[in-house]
PQR file with spaces between the fields and no chain letter, atoms N, CA, C, O and H, PARSE charges and radii, in Angstrom:
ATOM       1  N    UNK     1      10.198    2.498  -20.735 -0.4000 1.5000
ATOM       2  CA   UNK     1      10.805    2.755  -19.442 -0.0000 2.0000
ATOM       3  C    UNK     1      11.138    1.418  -18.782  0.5500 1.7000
ATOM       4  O    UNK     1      10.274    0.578  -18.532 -0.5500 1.4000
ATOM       5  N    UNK     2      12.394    1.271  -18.522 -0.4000 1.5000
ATOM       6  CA   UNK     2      12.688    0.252  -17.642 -0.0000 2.0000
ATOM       7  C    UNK     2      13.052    0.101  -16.084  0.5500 1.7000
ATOM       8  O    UNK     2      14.092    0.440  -15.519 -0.5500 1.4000
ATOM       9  H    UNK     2      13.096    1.954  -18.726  0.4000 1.0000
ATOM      10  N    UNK     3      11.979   -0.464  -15.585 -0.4000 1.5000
ATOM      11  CA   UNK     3      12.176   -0.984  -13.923 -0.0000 2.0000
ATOM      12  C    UNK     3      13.426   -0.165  -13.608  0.5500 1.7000
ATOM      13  O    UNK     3      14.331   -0.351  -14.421 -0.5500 1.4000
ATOM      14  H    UNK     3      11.135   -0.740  -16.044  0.4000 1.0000
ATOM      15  N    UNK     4      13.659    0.584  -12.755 -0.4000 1.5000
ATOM      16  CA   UNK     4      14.651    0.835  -11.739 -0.0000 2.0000
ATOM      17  C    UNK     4      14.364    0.972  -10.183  0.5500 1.7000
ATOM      18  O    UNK     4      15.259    0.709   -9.380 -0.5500 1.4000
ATOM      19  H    UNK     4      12.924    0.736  -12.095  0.4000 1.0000
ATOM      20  N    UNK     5      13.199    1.355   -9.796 -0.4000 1.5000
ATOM      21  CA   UNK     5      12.570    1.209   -8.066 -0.0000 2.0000
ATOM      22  C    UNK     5      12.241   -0.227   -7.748  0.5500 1.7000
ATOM      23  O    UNK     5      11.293   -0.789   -8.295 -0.5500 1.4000
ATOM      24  H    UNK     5      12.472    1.568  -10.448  0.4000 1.0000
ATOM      25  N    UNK     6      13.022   -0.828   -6.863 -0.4000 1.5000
ATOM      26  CA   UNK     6      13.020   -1.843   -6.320 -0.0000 2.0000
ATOM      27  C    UNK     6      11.571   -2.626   -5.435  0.5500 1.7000
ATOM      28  O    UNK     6      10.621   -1.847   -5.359 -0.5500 1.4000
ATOM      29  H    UNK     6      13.793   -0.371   -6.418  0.4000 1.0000
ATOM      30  N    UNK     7      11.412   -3.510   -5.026 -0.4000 1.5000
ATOM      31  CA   UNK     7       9.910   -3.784   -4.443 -0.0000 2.0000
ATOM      32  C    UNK     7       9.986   -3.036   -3.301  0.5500 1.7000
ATOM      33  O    UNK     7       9.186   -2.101   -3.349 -0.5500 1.4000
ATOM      34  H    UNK     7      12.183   -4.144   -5.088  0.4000 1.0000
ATOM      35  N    UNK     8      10.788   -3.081   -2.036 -0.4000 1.5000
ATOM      36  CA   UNK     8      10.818   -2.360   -0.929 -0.0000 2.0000
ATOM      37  C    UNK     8      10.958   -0.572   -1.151  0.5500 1.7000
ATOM      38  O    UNK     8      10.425    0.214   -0.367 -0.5500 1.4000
ATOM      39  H    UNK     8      11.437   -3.840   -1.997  0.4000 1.0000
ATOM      40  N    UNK     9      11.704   -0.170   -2.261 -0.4000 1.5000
ATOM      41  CA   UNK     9      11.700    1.320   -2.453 -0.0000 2.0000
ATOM      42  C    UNK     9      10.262    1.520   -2.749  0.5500 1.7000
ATOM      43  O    UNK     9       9.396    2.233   -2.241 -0.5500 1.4000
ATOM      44  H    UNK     9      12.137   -0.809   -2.898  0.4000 1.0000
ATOM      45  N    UNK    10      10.273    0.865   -3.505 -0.4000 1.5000
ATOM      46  CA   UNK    10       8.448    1.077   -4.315 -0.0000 2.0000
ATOM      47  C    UNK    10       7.327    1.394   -3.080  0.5500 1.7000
ATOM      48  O    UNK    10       6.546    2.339   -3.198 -0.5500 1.4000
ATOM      49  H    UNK    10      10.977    0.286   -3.917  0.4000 1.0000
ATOM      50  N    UNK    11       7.322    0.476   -1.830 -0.4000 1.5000
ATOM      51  CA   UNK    11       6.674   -0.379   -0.814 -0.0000 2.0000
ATOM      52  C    UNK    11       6.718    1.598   -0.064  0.5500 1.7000
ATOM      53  O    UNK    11       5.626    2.130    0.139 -0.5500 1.4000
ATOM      54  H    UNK    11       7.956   -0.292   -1.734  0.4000 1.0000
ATOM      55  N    UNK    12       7.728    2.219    0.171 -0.4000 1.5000
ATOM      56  CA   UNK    12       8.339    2.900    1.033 -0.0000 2.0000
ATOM      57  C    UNK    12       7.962    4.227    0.396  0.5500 1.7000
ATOM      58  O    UNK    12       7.504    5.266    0.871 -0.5500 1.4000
ATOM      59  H    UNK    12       8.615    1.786    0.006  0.4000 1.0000
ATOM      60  N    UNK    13       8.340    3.814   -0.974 -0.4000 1.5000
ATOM      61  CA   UNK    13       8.115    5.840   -1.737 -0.0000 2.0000
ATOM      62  C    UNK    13       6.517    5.692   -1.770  0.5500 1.7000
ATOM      63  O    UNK    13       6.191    6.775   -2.255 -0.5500 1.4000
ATOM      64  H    UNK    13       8.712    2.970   -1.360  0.4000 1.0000
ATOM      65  N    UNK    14       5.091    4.835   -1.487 -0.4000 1.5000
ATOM      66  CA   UNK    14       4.335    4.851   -1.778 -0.0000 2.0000
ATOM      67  C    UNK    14       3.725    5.398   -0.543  0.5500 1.7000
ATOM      68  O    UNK    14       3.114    6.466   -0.496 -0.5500 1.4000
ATOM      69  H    UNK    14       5.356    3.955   -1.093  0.4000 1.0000
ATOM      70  N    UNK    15       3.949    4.523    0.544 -0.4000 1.5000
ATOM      71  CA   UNK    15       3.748    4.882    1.917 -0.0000 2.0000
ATOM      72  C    UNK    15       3.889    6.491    2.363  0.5500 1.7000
ATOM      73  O    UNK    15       3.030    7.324    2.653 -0.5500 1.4000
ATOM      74  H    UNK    15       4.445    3.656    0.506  0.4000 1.0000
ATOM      75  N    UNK    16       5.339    6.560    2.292 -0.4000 1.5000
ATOM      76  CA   UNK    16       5.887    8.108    2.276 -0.0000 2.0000
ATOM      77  C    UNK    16       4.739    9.178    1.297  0.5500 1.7000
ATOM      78  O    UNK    16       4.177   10.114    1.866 -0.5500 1.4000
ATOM      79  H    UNK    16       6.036    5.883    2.057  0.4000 1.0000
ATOM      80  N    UNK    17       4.497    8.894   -0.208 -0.4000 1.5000
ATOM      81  CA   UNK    17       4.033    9.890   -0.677 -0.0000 2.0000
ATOM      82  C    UNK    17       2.013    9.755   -0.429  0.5500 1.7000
ATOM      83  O    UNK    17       1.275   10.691   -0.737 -0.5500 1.4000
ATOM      84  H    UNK    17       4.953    8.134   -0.670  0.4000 1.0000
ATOM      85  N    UNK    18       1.467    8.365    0.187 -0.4000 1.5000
ATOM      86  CA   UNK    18       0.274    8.492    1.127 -0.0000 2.0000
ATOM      87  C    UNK    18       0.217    9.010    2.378  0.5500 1.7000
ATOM      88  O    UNK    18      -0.845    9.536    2.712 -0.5500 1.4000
ATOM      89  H    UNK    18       2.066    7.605    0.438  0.4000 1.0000
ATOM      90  N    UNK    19       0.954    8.986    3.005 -0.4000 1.5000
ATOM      91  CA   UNK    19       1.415    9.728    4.508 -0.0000 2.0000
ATOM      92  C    UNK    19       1.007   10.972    4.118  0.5500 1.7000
ATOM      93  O    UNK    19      -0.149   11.394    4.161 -0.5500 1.4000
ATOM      94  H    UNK    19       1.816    8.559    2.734  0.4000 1.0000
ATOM      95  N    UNK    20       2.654   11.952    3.471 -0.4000 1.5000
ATOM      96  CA   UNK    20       2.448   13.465    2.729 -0.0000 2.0000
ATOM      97  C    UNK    20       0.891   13.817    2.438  0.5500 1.7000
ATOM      98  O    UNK    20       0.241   14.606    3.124 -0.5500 1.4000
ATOM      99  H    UNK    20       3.593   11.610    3.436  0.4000 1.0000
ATOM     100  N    UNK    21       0.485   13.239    1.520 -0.4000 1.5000
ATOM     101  CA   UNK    21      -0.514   13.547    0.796 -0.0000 2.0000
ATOM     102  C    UNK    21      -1.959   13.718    2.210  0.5500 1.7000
ATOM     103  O    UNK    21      -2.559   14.778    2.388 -0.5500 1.4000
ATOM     104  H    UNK    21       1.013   12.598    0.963  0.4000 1.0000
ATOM     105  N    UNK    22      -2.162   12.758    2.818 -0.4000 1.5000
ATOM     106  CA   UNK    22      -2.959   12.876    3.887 -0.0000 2.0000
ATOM     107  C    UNK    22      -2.844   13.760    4.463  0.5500 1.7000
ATOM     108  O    UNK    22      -3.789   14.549    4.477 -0.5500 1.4000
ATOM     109  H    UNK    22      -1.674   11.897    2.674  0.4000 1.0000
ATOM     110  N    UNK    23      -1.536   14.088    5.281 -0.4000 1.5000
ATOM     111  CA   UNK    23      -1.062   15.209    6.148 -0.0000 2.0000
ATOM     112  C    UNK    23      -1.659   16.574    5.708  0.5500 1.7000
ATOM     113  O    UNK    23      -2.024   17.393    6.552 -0.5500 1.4000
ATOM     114  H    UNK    23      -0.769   13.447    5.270  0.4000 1.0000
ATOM     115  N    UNK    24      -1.768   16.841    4.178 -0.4000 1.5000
ATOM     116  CA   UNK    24      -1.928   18.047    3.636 -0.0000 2.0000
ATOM     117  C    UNK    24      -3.570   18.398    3.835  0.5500 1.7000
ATOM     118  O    UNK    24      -4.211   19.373    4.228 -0.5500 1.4000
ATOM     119  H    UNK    24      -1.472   16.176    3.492  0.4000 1.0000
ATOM     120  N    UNK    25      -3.915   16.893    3.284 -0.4000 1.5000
ATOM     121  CA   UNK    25      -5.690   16.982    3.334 -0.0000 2.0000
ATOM     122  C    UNK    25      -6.404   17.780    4.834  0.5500 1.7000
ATOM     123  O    UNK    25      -7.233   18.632    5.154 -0.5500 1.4000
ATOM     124  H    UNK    25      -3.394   16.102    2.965  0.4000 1.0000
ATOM     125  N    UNK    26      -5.712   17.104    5.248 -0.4000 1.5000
ATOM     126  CA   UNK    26      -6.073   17.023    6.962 -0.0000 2.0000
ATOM     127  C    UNK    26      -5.675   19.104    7.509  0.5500 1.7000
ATOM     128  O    UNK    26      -6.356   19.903    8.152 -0.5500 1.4000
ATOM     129  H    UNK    26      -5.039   16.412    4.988  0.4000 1.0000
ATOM     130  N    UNK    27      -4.389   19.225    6.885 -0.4000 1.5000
ATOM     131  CA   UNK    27      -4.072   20.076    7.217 -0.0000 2.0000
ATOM     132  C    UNK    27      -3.202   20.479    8.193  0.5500 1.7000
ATOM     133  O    UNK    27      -3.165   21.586    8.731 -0.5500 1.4000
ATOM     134  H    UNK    27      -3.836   18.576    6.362  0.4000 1.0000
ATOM     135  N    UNK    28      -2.320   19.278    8.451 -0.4000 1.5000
ATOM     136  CA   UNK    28      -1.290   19.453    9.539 -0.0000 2.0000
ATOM     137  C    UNK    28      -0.296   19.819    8.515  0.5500 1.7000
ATOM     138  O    UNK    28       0.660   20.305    9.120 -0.5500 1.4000
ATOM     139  H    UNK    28      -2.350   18.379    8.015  0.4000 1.0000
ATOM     140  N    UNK    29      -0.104   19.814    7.413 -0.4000 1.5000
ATOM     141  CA   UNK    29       1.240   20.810    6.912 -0.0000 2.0000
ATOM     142  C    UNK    29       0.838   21.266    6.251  0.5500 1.7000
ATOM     143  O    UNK    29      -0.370   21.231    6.014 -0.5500 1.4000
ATOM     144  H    UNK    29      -0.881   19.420    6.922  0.4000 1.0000
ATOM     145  N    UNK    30       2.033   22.180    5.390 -0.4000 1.5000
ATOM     146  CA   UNK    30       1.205   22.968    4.191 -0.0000 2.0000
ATOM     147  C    UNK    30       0.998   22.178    3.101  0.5500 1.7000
ATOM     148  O    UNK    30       0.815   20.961    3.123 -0.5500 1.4000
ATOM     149  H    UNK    30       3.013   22.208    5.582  0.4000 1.0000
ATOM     150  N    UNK    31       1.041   23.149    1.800 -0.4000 1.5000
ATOM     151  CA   UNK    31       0.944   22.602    0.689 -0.0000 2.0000
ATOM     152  C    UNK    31       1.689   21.718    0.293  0.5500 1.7000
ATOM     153  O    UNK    31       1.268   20.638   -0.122 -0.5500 1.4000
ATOM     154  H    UNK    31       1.189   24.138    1.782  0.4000 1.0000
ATOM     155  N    UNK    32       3.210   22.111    0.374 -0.4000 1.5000
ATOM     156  CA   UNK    32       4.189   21.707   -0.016 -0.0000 2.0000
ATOM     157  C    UNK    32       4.037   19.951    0.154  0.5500 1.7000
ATOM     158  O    UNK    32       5.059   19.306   -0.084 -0.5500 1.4000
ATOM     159  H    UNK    32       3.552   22.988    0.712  0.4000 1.0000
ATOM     160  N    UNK    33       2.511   19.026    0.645 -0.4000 1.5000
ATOM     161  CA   UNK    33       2.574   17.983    1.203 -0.0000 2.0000
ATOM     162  C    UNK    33       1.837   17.199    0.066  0.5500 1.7000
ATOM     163  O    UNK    33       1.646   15.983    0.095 -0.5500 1.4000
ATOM     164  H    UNK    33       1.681   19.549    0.838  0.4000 1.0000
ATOM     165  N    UNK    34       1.580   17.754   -0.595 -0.4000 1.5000
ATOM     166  CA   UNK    34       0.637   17.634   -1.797 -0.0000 2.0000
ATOM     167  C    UNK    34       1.917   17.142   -2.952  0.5500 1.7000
ATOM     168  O    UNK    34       1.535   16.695   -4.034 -0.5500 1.4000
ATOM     169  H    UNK    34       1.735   18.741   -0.618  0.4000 1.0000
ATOM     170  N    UNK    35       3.363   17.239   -2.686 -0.4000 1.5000
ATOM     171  CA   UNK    35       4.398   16.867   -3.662 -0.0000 2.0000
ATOM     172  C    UNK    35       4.691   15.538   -2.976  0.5500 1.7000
ATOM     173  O    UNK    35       5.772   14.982   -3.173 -0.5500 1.4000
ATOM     174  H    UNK    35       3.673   17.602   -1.807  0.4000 1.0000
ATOM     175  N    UNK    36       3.759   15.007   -2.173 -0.4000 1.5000
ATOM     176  CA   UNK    36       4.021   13.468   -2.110 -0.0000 2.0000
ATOM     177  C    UNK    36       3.048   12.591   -3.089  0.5500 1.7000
ATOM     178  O    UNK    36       2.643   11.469   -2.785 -0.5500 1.4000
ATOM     179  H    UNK    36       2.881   15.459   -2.014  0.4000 1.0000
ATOM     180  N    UNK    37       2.761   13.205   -4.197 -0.4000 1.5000
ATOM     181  CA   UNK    37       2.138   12.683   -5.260 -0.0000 2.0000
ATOM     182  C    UNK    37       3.479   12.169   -5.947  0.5500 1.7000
ATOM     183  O    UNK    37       3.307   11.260   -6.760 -0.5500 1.4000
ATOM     184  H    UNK    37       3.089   14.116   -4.444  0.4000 1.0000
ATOM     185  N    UNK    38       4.777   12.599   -5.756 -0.4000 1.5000
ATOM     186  CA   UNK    38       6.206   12.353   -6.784 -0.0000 2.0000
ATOM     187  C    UNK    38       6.466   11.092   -6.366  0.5500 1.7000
ATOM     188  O    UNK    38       6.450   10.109   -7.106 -0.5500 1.4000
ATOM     189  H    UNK    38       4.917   13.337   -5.096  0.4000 1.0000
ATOM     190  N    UNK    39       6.779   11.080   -4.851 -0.4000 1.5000
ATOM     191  CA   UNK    39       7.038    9.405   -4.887 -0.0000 2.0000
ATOM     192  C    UNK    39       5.517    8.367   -4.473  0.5500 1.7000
ATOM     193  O    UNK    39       5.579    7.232   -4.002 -0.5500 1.4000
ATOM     194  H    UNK    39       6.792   11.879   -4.250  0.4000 1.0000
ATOM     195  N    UNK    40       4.541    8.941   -4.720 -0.4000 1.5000
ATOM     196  CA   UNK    40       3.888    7.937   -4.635 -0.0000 2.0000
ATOM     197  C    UNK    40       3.609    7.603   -6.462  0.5500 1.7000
ATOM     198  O    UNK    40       3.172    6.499   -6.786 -0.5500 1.4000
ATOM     199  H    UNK    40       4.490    9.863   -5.103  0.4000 1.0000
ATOM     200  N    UNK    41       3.855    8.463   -7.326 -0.4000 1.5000
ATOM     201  CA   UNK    41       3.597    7.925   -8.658 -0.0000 2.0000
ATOM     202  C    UNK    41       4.961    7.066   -9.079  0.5500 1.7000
ATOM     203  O    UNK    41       4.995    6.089   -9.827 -0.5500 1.4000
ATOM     204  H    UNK    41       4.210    9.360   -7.063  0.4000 1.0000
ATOM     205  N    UNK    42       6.248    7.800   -8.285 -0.4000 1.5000
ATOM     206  CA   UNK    42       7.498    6.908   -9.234 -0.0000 2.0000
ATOM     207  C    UNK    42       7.247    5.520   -8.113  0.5500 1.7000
ATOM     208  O    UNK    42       8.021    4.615   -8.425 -0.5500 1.4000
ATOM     209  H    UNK    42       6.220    8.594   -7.678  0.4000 1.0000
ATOM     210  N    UNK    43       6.554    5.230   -7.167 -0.4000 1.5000
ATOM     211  CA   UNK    43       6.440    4.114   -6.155 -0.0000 2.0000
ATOM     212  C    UNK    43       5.410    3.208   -7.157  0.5500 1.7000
ATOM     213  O    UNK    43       5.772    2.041   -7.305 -0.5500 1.4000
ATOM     214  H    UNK    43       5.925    5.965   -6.913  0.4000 1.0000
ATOM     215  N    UNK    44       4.182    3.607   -7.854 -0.4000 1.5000
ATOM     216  CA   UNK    44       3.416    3.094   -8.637 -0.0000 2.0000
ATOM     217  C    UNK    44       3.714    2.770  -10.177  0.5500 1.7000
ATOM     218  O    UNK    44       3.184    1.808  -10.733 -0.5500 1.4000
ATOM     219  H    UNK    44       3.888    4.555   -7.733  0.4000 1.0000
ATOM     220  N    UNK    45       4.381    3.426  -10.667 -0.4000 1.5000
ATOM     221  CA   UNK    45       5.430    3.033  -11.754 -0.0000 2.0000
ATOM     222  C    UNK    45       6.537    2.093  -11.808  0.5500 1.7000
ATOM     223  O    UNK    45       6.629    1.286  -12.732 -0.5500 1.4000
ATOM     224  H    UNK    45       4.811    4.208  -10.215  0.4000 1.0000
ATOM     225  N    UNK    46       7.454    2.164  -10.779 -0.4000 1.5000
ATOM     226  CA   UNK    46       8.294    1.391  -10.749 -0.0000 2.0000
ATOM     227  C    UNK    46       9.727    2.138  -11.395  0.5500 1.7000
ATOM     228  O    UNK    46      10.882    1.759  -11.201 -0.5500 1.4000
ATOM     229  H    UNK    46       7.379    2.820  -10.028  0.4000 1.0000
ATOM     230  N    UNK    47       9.427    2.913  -11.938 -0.4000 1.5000
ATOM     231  CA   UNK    47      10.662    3.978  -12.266 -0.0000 2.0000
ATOM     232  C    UNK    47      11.022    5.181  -12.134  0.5500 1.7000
ATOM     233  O    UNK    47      10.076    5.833  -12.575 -0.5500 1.4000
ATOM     234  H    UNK    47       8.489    3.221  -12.095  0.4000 1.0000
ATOM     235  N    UNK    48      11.577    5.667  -11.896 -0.4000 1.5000
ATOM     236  CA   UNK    48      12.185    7.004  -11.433 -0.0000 2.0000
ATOM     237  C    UNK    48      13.183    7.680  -12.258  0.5500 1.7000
ATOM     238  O    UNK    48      14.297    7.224  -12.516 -0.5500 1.4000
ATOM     239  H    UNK    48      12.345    5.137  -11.537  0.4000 1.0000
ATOM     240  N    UNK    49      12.684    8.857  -12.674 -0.4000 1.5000
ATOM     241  CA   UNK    49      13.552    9.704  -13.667 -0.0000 2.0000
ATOM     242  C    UNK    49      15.105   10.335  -12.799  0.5500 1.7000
ATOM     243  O    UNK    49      16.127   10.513  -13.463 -0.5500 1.4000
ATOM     244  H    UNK    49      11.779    9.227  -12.464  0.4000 1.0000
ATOM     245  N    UNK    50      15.085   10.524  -11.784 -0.4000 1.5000
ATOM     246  CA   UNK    50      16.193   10.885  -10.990 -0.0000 2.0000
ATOM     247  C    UNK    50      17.431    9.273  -10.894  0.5500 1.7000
ATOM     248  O    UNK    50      18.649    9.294  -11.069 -0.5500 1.4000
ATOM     249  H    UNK    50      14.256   10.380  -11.245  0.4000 1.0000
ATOM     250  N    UNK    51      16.727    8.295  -10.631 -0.4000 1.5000
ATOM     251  CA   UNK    51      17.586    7.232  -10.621 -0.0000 2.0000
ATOM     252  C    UNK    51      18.269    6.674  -12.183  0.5500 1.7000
ATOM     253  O    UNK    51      19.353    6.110  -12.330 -0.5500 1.4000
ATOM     254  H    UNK    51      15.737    8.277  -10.488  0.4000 1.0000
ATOM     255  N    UNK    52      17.230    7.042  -13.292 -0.4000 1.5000
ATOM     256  CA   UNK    52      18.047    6.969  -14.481 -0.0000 2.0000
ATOM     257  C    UNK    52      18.955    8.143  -15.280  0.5500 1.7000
ATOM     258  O    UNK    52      19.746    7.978  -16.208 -0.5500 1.4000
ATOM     259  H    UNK    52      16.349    7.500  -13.173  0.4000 1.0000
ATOM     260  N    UNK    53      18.581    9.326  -14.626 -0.4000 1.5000
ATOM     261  CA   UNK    53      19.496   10.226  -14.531 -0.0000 2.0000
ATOM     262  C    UNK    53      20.510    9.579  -13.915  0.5500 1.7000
ATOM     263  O    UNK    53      21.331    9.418  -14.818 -0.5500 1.4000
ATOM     264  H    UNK    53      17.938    9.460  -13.871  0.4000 1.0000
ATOM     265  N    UNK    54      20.971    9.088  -12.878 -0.4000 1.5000
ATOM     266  CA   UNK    54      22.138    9.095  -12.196 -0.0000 2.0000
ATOM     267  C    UNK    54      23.157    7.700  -12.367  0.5500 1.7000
ATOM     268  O    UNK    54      24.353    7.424  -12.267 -0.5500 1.4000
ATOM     269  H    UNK    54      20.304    9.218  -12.144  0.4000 1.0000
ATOM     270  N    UNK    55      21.467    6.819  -12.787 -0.4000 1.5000
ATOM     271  CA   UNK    55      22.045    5.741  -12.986 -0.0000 2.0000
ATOM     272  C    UNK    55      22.277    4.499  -12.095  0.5500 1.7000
ATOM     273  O    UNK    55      22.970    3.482  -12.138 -0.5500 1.4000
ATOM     274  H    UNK    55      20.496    7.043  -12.868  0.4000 1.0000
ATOM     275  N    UNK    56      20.993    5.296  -10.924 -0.4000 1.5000
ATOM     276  CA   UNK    56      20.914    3.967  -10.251 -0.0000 2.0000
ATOM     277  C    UNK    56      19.788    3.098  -10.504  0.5500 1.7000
ATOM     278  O    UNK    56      18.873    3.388  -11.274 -0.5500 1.4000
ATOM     279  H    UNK    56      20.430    6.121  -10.889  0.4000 1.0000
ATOM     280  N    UNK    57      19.899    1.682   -9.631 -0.4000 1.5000
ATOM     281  CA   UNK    57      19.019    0.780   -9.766 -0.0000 2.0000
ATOM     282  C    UNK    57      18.572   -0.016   -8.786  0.5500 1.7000
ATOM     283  O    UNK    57      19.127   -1.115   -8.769 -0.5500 1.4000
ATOM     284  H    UNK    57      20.642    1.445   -9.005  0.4000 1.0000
ATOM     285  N    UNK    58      17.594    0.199   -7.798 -0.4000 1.5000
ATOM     286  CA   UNK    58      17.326   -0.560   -6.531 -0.0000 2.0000
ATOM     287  C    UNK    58      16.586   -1.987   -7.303  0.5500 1.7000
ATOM     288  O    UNK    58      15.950   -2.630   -6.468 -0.5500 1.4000
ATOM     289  H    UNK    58      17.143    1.091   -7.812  0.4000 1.0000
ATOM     290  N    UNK    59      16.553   -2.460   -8.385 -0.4000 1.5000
ATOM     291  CA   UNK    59      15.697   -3.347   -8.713 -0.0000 2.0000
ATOM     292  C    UNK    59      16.333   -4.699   -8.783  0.5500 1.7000
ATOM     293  O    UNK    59      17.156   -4.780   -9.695 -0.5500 1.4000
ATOM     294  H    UNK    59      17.071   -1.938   -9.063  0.4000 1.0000
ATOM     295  N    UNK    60      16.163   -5.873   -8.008 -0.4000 1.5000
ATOM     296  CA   UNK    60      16.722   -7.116   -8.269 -0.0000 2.0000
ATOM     297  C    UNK    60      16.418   -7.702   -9.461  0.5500 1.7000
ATOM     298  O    UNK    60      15.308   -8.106   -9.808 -0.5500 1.4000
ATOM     299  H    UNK    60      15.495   -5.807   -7.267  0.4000 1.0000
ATOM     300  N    UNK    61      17.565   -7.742  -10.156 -0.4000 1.5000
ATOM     301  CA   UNK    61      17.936   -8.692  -11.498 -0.0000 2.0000
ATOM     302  C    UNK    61      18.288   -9.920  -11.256  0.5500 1.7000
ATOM     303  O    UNK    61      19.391  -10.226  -10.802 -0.5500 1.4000
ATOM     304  H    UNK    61      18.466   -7.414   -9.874  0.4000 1.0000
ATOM     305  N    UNK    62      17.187  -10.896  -11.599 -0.4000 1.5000
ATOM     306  CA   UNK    62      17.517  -12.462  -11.417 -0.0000 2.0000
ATOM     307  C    UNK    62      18.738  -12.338  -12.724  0.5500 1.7000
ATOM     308  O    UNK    62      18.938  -11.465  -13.569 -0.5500 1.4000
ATOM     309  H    UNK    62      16.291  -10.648  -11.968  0.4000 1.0000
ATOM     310  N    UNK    63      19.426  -13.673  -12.422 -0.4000 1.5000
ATOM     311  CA   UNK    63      20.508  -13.616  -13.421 -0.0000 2.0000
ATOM     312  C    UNK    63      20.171  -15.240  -13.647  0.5500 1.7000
ATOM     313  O    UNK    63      19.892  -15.957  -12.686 -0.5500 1.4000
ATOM     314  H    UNK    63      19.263  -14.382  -11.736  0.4000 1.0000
ATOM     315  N    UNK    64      20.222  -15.692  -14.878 -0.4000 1.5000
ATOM     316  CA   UNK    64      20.305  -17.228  -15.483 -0.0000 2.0000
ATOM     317  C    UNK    64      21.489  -18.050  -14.908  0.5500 1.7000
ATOM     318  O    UNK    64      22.569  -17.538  -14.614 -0.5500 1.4000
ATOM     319  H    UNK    64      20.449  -15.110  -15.659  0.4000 1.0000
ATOM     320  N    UNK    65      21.269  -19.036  -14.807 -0.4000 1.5000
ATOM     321  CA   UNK    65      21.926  -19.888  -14.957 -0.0000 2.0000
ATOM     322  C    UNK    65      22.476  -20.992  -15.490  0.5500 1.7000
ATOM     323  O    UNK    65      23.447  -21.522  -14.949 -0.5500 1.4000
ATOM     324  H    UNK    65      20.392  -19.452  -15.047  0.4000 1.0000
């Protein structure tokens, strides 16, 4: 698998899917809060099956010189 979530996406889908995930524990939403396990694992991976489906890439590529 190659890198496609960028440091700040990564930074953001991790946050977002710890937020979710708390919310549920706690019980201020439903279940449905418990699917912030998706971006907190593609935030901990670094890749995302939806972005290589589509073909994007938030990830900075140093380039040589």
């Amino acid at each position: 698998m190659k890198t496609n979530v960028g440091v700040i996406d990564r930074t953001l889908r991790g946050l977002v899917g710890i937020i979710l995930m708390f919310l549920a524990y706690k019980g201020s939403i439903g279940l449905w809060g418990w699917l912030g396990a998706v971006p907190l694992a593609t935030g901990l991976a670094g890749w995302c099956p939806l972005y290589s489906a589509v073909g994007w890439n938030t990830c900075v590529v140093k380039k040589s010189t």
